[in-house]
C-alpha positions as CSV (number, residue, x, y, z in Angstrom):
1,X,18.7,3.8,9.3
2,X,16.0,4.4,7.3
3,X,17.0,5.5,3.7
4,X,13.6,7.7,3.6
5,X,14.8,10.1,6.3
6,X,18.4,10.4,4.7
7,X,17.2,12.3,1.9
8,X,15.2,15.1,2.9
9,X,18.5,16.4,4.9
10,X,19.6,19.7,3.0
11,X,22.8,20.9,2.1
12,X,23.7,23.6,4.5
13,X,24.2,22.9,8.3
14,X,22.5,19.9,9.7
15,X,21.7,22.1,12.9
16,X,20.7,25.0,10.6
17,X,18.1,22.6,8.4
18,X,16.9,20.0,11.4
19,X,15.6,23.5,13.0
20,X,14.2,24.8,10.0
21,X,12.6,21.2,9.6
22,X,11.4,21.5,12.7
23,X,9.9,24.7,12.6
24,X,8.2,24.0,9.4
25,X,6.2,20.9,9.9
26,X,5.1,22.2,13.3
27,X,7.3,19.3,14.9
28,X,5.8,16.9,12.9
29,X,1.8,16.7,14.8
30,X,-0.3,17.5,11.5
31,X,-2.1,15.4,9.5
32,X,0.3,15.4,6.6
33,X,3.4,14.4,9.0
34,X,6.0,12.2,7.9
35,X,5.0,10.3,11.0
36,X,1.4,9.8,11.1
37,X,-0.6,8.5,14.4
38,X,-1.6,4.8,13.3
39,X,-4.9,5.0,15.1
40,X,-5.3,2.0,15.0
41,X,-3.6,-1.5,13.0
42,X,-6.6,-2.6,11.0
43,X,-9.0,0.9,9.4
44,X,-12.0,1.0,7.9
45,X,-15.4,-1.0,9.0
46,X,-15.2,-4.3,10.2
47,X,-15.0,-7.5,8.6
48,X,-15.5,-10.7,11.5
49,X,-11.7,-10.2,12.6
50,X,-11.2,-8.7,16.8
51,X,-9.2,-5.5,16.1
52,X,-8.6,-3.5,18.7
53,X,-5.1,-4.2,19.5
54,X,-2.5,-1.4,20.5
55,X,-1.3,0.6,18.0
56,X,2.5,1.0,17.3
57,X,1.7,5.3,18.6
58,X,-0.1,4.0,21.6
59,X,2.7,1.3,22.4
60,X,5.3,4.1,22.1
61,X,3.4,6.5,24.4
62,X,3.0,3.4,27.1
63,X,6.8,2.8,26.7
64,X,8.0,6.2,26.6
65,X,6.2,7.0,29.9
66,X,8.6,4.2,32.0
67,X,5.5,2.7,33.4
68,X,6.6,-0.9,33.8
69,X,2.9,-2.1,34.2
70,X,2.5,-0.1,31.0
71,X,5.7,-1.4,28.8
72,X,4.7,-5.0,30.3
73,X,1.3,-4.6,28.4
74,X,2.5,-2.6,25.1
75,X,4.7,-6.1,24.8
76,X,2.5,-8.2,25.3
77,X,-0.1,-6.7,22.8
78,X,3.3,-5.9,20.6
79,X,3.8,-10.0,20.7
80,X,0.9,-11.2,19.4
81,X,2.7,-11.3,16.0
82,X,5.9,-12.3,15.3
83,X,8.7,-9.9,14.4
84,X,9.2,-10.3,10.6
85,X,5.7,-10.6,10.0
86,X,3.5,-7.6,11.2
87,X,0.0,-5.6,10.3
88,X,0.3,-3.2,7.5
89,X,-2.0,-0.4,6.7
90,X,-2.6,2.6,4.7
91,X,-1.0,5.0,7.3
92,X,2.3,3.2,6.8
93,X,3.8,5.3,4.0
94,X,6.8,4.5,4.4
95,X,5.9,0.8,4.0
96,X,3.5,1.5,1.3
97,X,5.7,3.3,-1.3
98,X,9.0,2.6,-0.4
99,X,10.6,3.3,-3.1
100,X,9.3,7.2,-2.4
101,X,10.0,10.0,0.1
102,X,7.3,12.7,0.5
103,X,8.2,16.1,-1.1
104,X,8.9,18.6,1.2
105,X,9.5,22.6,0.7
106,X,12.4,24.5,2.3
107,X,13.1,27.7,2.8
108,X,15.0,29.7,0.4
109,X,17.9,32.1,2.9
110,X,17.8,34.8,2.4
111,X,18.7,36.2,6.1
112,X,22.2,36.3,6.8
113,X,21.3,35.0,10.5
114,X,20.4,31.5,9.4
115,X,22.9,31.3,6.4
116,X,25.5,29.4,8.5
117,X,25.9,26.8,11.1
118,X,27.9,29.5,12.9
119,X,25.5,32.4,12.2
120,X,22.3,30.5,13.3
121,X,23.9,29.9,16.8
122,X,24.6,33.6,17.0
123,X,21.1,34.4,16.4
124,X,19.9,32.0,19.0
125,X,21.8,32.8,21.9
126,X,21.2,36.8,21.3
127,X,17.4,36.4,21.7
128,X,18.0,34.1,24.5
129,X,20.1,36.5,26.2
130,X,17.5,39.6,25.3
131,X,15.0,37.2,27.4
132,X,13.2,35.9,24.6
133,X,10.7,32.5,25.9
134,X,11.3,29.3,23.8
135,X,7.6,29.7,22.1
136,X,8.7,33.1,21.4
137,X,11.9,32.2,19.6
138,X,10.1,29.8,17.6
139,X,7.2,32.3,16.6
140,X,10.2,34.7,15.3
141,X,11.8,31.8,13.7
142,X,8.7,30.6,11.7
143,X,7.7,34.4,10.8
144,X,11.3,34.3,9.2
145,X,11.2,31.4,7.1
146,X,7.8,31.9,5.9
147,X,8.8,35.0,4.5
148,X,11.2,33.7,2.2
149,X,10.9,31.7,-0.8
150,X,11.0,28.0,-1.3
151,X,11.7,25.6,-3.0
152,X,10.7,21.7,-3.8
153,X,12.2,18.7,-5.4
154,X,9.7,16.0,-6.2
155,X,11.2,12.7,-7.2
156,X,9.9,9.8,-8.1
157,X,12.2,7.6,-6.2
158,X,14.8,7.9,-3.2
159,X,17.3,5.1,-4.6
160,X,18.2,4.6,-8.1
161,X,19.3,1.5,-8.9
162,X,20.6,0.2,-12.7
163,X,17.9,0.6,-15.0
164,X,16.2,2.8,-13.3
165,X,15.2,6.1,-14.5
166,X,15.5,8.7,-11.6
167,X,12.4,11.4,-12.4
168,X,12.9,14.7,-10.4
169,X,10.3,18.0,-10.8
170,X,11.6,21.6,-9.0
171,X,9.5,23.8,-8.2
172,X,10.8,27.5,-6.6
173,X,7.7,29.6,-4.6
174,X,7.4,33.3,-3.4
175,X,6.3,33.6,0.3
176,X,2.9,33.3,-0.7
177,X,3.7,29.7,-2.1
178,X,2.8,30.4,-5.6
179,X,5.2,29.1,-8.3
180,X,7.3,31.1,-9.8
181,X,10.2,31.4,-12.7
182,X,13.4,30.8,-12.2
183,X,16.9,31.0,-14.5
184,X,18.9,28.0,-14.0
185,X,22.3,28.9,-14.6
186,X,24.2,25.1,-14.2
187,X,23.1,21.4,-12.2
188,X,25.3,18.8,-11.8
189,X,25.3,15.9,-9.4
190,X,28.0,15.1,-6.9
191,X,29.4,12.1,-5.8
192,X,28.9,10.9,-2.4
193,X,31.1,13.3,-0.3
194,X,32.7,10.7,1.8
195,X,33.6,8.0,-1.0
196,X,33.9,10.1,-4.3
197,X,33.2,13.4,-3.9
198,X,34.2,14.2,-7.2
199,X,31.3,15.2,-10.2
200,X,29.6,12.7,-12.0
201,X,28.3,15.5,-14.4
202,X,25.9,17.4,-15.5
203,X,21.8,17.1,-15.0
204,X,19.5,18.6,-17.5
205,X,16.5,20.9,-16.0
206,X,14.1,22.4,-18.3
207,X,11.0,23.6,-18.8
208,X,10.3,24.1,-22.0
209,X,8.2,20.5,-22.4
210,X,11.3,18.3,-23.4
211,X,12.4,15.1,-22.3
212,X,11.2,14.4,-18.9
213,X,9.1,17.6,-18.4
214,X,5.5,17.2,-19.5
215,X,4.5,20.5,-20.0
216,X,6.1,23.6,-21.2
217,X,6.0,26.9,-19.3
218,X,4.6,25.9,-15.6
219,X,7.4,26.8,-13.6
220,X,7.8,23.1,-12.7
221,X,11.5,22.1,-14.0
222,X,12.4,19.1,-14.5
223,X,15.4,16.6,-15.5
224,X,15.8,12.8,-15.6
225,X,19.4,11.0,-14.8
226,X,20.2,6.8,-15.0
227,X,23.4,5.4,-13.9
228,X,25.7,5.6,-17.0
229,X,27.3,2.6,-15.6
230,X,27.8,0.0,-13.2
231,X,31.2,2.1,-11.6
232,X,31.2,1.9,-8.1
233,X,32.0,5.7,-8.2
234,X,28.4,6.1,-8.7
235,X,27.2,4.4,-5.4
236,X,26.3,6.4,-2.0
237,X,24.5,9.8,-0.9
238,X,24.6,12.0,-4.3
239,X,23.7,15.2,-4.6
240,X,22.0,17.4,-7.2
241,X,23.5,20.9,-6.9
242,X,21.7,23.1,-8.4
243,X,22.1,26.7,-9.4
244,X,19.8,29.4,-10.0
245,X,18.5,32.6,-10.2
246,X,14.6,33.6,-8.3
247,X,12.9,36.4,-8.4
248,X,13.2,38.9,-5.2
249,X,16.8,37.2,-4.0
250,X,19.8,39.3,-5.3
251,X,22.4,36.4,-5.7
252,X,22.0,33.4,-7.1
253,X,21.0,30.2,-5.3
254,X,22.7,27.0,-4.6
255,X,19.8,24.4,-3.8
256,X,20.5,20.6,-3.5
257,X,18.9,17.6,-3.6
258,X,19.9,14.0,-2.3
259,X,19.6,10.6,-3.7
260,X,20.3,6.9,-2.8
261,X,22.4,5.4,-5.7
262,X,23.2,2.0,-5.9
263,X,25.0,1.1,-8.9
264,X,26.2,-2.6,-8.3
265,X,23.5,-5.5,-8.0
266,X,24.4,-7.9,-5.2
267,X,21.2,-10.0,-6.1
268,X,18.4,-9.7,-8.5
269,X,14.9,-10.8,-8.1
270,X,12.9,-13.8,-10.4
271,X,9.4,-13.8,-11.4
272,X,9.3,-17.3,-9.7
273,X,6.9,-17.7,-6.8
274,X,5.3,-21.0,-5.3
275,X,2.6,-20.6,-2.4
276,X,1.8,-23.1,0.6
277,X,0.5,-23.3,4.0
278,X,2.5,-24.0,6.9
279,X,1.3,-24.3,10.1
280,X,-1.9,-22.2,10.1
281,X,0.2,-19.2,8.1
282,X,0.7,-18.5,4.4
283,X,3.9,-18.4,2.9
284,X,5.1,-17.2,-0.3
285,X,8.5,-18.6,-1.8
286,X,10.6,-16.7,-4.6
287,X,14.0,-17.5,-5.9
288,X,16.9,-15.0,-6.3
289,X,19.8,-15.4,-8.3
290,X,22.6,-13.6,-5.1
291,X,26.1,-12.4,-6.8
292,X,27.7,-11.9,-3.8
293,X,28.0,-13.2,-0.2
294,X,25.8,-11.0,2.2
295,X,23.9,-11.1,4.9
296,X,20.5,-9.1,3.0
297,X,17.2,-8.1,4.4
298,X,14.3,-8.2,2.1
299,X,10.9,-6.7,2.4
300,X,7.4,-7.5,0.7
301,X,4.0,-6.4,1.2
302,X,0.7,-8.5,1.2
303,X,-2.7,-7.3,-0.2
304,X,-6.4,-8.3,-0.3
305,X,-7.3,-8.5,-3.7
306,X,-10.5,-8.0,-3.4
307,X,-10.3,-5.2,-1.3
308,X,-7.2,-3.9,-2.7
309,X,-5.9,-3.1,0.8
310,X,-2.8,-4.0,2.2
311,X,-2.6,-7.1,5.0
312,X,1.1,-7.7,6.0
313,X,4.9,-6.9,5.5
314,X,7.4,-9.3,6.0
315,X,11.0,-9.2,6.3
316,X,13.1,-11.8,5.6
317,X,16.7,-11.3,7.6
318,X,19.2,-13.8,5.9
319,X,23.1,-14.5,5.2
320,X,23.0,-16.1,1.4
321,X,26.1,-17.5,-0.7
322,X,25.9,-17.0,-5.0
323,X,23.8,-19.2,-6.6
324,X,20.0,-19.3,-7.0
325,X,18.2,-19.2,-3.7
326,X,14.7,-19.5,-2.2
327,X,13.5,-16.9,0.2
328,X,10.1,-17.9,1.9
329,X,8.2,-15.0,3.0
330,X,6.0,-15.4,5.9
331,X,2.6,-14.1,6.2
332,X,1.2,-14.9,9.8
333,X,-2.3,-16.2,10.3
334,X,-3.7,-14.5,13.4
335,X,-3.0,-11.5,11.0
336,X,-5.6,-12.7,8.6
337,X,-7.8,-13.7,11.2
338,X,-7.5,-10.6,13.5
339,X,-8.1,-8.4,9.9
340,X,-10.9,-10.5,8.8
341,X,-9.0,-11.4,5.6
342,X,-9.9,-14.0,3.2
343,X,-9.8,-14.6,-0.3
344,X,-6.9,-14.6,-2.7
345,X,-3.7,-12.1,-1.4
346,X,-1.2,-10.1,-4.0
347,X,2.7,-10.2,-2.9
348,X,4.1,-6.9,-4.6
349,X,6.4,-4.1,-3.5
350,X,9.4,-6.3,-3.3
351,X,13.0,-4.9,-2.4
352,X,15.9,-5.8,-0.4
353,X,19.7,-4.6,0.6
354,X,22.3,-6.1,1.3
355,X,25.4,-5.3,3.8
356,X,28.3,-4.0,3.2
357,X,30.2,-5.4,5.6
358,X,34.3,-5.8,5.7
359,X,34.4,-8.9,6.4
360,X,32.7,-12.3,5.0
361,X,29.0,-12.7,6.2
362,X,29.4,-15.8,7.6
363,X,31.4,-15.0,9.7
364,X,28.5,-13.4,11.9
365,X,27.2,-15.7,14.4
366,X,30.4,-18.1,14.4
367,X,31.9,-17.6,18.0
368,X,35.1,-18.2,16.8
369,X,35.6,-15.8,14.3
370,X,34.8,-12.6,16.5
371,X,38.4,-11.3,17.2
372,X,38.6,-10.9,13.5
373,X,35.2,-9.3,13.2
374,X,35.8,-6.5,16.3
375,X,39.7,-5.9,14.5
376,X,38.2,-5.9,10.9
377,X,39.7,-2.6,9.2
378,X,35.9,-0.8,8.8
379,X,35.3,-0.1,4.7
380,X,35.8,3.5,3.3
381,X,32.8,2.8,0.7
382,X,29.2,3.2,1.1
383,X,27.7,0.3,3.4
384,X,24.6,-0.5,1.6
385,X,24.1,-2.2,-2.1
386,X,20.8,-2.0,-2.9
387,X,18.8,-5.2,-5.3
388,X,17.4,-3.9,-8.3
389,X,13.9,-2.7,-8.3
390,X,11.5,-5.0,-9.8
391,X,7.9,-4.9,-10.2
392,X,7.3,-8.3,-9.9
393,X,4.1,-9.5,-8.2
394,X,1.9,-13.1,-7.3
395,X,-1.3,-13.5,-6.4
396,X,-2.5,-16.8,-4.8
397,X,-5.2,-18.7,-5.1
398,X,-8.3,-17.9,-3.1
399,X,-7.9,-18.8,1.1
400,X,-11.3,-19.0,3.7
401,X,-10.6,-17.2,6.7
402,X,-10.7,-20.9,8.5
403,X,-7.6,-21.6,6.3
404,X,-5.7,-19.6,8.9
405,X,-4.7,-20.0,12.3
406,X,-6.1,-17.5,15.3
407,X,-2.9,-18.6,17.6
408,X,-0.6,-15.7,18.6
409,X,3.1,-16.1,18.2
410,X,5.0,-17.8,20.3
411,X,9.0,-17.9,20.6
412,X,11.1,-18.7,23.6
413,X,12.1,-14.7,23.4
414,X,8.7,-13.6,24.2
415,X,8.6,-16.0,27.3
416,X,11.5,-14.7,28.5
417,X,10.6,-11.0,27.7
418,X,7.2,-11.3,29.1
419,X,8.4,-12.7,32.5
420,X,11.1,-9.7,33.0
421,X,9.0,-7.5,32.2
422,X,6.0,-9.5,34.7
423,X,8.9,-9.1,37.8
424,X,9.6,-5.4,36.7
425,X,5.9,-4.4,37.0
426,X,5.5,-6.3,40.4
427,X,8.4,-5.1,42.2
């Protein structure tokens, strides 16, 4: 699961907040949405590449609408690339800063009728029941929450790993959105409720221009935290609890914010990178010095120097022993060529996790050991370790757009998918 979409989930009921959510971001059409319409997989003017392909919002609606004429084409346009190596552009936010989640502002409760899981369900089935239409429920619902406070927390990452510094801003609104002082009576952070829910202590934040806060007395507070310590009580879904007091709510508040932490390093990244050609594609090698067995998924993007815009992500899906290991990221040529991209390329936003799986890696795959896998006691801690950020990059030397190959992938998969999916749209 995406670890983006983990953190924006609030404290109270997860019914209570995926409706609010819902409400809120008008279910999720506008231009701002966390999911975006990619329009198409290559923006801007031309350069000499085709474009024109399918894009991933197209595909989906072709799949969604069971047309098998329909999901035989989305594939096939789908397929042109490979799976690990795919377009990337600058509507992929999640792709482009993934180290960050988008703010977004929740309500402050202050109706008794949305307070609880419990309460919330009342409230819906007694306007149902009084004949209230769904568009009329959710009129109600959004005249409520917009006329309550809110509140944001801005951070500048969604996982903290060791070394990092984790960077978070509040900022509490009126119903008119405009910021507003608060009295912060206590925040702490929480340990991960399902591995050690116990506290990890105390976060400062202040507004007075100190520390992490950059400017005194603009309602914007803020507090910085890093891992004290490698201790695996630090790692999972933390939670900042924070208390306060805002203006026009009688009691005080209990807001929360959620984090990634990640405190043990499975593998690290190098600042060694070689470059090659191979087969009409480029590929980009780095070594990693892996601590532990795991199978680990890693992630880069590709730019265009010149153009400073982004080309490719890769994924590289791997089981790895310890020891010092190359991982060869693969950037496909009909990408370049389809783009129009030439010239030298930047390999940056690096990252990757790692499984934590209870039982050995290698076992997966090996036939023989599956008894053992399907009995394997499942772990009670957290099941992802995350590699250490690193803001390593490479840039190559300059490529013409002949240096690359205009052949679409090809994999004994995609036969085989294509010709199901040929029958299914024939019958």
């Amino acid at each position: 699961m995406n670890q983006k979409k983990i953190i924006i989930i609030g404290a109270v009921a997860a019914i209570l907040i995926v409706a609010i959510f819902y409400v809120l971001s008008d279910r999720g059409d506008g231009p701002d949405s966390l999911f975006p319409d990619l329009s198409s997989p290559f923006d801007g003017p031309s350069r000499s590449g085709e474009g024109g392909f399918l894009s991933e919002s197209e595909i989906q609606k072709l799949v969604i609408a069971g047309n098998p004429a329909g999901e035989y084409e989305a594939y096939r346009a789908y397929a042109r690339y490979p799976h690990e190596s795919r377009p990337l552009t600058t509507k992929m936010k999640d792709l482009i800063e993934p180290w960050k989640v988008g703010p977004v502002r929740l309500p402050i409760i202050t109706n008794p009728d949305l307070a609880t899981e419990n309460s919330f369900k009342a409230m819906m089935e007694r306007m149902e029941k009084e004949g209230k239409k769904p568009e009329e429920i959710e009129a109600s619902l959004k005249d409520q929450l917009r006329r309550m406070p809110g509140y944001l927390f801005d951070a500048n990452r969604h996982t903290l790993t060791y070394g990092d510094e984790l960077v978070v801003k509040l900022t509490v609104t009126d119903p008119s959105e405009n910021k507003v002082a608060v009295e912060i009576l206590e925040a702490t952070i929480q340990g991960d409720r399902n591995f050690n829910p116990a506290s990890l202590g105390s976060i400062d934040f202040n507004d007075r221009g100190v520390g992490a806060d950059q400017t005194a007395d603009d309602q914007t507070y803020t507090a910085s935290w890093k891992l004290p310590s490698m201790d695996k009580k630090y790692w999972g879904n933390l939670d900042i609890v924070l208390k306060a007091k805002v203006p026009g709510v009688n009691d005080p508040v209990t807001l929360h914010h959620h984090f990634y932490s990640s405190p043990v390093s499975p593998a690290t990244f190098s600042d060694q990178f070689s470059e090659r050609l191979e087969n009409g594609s480029l590929v980009i090698d780095q070594i990693i010095d892996v601590k532990m067995e795991c199978r680990f998924q890693i992630q880069a993007n590709l730019y265009n120097v010149e153009l400073n815009e982004p080309t490719h992500w890769v994924t590289v899906n791997k089981i790895l022993p310890p020891g010092r290991q190359t991982i060869s990221y693969l950037f496909f040529g009909k990408i370049f060529r389809d783009g129009g991209y030439e010239g030298k390329f930047r390999l940056q936003d690096i990252r990757g996790t790692c499984e934590n799986l209870p039982f050995p890696a290698r076992w997966l795959g090996d036939p023989s050991k599956m008894d053992q896998i399907v009995n394997a006691e499942p772990s009670k801690e957290p099941l992802i370790y995350y590699m250490p950020y690193t803001s390593a990059s490479f840039v190559t030397r300059s490529y013409p757009l002949a240096s690359f190959s205009d052949k679409e992938w090809e994999s004994e998969e995609k036969a085989r998918t294509l010709e199901d999916l040929k029958k299914q749209a024939e019958m």
